[in-house]
Kinemage of the C-alpha trace (Angstrom):
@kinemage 1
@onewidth
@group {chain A} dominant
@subgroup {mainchain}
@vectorlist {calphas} color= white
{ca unk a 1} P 144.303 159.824 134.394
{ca unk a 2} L 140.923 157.766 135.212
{ca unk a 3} L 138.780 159.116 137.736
{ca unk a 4} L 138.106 157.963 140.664
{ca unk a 5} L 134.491 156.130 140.988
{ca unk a 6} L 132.948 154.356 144.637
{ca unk a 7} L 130.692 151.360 144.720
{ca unk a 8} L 126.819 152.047 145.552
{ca unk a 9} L 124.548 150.069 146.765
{ca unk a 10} L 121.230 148.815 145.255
{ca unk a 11} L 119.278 151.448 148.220
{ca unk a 12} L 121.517 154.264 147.444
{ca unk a 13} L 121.462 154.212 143.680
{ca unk a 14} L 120.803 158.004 141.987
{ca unk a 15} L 120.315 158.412 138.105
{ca unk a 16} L 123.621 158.048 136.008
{ca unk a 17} L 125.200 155.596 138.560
{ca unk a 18} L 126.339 152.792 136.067
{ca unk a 19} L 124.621 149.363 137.112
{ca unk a 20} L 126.806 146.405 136.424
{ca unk a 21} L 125.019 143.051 136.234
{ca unk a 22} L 126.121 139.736 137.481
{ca unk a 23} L 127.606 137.603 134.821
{ca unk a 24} L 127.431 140.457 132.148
{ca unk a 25} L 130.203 142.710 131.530
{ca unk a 26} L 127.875 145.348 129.999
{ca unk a 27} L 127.255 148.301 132.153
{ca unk a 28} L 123.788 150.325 131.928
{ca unk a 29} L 122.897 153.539 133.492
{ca unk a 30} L 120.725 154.225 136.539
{ca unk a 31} L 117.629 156.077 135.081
{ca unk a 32} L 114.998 155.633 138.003
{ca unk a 33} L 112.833 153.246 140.248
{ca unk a 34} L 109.617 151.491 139.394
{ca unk a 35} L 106.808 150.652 141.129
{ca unk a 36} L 108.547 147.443 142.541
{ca unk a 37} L 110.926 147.792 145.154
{ca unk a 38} L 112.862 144.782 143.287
{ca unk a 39} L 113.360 146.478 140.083
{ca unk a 40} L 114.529 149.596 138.658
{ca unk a 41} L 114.908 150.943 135.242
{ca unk a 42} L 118.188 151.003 133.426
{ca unk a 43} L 119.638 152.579 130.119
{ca unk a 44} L 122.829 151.098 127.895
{ca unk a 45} L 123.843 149.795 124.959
{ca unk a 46} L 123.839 145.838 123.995
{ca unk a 47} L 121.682 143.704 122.036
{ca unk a 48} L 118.394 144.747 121.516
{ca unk a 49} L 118.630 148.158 123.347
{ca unk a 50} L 118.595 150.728 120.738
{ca unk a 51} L 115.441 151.213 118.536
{ca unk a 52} L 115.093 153.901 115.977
{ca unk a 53} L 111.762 155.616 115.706
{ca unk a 54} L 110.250 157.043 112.243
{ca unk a 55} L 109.158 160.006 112.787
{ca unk a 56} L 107.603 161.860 109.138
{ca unk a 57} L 110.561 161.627 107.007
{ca unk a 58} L 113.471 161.672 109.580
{ca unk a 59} L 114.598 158.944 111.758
{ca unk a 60} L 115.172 160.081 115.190
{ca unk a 61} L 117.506 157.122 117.370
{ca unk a 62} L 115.729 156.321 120.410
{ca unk a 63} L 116.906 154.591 123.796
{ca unk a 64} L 114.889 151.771 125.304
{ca unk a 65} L 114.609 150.669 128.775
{ca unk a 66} L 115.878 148.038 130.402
{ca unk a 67} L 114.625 145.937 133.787
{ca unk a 68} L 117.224 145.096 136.009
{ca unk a 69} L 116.115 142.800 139.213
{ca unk a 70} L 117.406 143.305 142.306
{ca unk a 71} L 118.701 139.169 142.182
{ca unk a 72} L 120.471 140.484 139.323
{ca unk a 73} L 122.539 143.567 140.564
{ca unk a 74} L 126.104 143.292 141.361
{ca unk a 75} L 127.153 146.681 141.933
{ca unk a 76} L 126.997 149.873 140.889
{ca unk a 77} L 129.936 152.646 140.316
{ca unk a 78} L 129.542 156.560 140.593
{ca unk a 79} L 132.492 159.325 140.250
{ca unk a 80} L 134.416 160.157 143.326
{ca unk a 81} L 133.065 163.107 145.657
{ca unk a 82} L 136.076 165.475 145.057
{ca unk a 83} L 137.901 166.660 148.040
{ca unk a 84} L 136.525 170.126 148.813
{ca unk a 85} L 139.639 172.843 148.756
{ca unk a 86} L 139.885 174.421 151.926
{ca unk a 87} L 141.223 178.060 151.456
{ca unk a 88} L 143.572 179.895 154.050
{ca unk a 89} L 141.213 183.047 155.547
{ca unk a 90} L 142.314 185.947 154.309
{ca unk a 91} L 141.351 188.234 157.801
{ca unk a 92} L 141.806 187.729 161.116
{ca unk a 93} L 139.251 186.789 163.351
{ca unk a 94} L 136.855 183.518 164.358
{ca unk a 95} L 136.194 180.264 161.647
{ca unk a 96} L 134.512 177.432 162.131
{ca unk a 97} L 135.156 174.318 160.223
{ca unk a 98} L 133.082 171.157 159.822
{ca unk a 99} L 135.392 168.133 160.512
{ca unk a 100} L 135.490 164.253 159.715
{ca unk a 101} L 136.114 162.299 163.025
{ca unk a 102} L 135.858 158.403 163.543
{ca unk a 103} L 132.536 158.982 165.043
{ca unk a 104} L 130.832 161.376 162.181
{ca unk a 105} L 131.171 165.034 161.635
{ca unk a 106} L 131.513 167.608 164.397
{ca unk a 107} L 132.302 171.320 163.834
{ca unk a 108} L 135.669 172.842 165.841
{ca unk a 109} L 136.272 176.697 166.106
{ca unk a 110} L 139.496 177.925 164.631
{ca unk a 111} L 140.808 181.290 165.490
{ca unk a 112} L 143.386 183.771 163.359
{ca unk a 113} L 144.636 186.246 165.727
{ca unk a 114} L 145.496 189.460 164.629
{ca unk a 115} L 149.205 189.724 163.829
{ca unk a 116} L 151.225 191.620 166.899
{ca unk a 117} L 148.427 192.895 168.179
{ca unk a 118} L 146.509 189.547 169.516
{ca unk a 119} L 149.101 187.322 170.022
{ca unk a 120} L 152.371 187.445 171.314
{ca unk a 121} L 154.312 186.213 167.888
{ca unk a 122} L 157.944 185.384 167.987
{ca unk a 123} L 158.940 187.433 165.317
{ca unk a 124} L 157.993 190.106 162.682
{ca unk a 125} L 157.499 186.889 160.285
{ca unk a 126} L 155.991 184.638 162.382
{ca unk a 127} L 152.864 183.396 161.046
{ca unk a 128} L 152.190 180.896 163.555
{ca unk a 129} L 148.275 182.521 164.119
{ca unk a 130} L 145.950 179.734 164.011
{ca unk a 131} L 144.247 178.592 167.091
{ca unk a 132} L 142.040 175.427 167.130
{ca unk a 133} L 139.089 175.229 170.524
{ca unk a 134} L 136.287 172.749 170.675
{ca unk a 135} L 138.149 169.379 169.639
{ca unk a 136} L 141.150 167.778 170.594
{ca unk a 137} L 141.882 166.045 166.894
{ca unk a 138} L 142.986 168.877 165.659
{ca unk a 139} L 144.995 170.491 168.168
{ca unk a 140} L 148.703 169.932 168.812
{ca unk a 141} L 150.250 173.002 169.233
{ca unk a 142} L 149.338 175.906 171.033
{ca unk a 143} L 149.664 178.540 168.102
{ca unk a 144} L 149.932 176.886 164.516
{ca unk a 145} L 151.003 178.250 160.878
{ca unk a 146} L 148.345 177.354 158.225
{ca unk a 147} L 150.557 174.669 157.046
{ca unk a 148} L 150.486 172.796 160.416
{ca unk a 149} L 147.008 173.170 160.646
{ca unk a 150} L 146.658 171.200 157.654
{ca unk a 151} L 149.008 168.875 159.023
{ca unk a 152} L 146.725 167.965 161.798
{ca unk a 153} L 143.851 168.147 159.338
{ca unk a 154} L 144.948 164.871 157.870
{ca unk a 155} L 143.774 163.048 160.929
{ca unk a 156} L 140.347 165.209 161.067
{ca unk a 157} L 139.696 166.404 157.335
{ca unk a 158} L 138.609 169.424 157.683
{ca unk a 159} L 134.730 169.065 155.134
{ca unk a 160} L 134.217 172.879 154.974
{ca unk a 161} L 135.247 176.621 156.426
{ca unk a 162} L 132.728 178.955 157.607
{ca unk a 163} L 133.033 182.473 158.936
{ca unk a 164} L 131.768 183.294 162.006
{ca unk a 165} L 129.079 185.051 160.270
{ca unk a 166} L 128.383 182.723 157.951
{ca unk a 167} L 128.508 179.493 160.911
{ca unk a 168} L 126.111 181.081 163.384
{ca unk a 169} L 123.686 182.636 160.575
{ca unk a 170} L 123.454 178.848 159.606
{ca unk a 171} L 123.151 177.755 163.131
{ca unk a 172} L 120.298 180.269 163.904
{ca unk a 173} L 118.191 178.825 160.870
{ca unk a 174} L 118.447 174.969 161.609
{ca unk a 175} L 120.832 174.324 158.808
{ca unk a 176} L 123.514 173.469 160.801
């Protein structure tokens, strides 16, 4: 199975991306800018790019660098972000998870209630003890297993799961 790579843009390039050229089907990797805004420096294999240097006795291989104009750059490809795995808390009690919504990222507070105790649950099994507050994409139902929370989630992705703790420590320092 191939991984999955995105397209990057000439202003968002970072080193390893793998520059591909119009009207060349070599591909060379993103080392770093120069001086020019127009230009950046590239690594890869092809005519003329590898060089071995003498050094004493031993021959070392050495890579040279390339110039690739801006005029000249198609596209570039980098690996796939992976998904981030959201875990099911453990304990009861308040989470806060960062969400993707058609306008950007907003955080929404979920709640695990305490089985029996916090909720009124419809049976000893019931595990319907997730409560979303704060944004409508992700609610739905009133009380929600951790199943149907995920459910929802594919409208909203939920990015990443914070404590309580954890979210308003972060808040407190900026970070957030």
């Amino acid at each position: 199975m191939s991984k999955k790579k995105i397209r990057v843009d000439w202003e968002d390039l970072k080193p390893g991306d793998l520059i591909h050229v119009k009207g060349s089907t070599n591909t060379y990797k993103f080392k770093s800018r120069i001086d020019w805004n127009d230009m950046i420096k590239v690594e890869g294999g092809g005519v003329g790019v590898s060089a071995t240097w003498k050094l004493g006795v031993e021959k070392e291989p050495a890579s040279m660098f390339l110039v690739v104009y801006e005029e000249d750059f198609d596209y570039a490809t980098r690996p796939a972000p992976r998904k981030p795995r959201i875990e099911e808390p453990v304990s009861p009690g308040e989470y806060w998870a960062r969400i993707q919504t058609g306008e950007g990222e907003t955080w929404a507070q979920i709640i695990k209630a305490y089985s029996n105790s916090y909720v009124l649950l419809y049976g000893d099994n019931d595990n319907r003890v997730y409560q979303v507050s704060g944004h409508s994409g992700l609610r739905g139902y009133s009380w929600m297993t951790w199943g149907e929370l995920l459910e929802a989630n594919k409208r909203t992705p939920i990015l990443e799961l914070l404590s309580a703790e954890e979210y308003y420590t972060r808040k407190a320092k900026g970070q957030l």
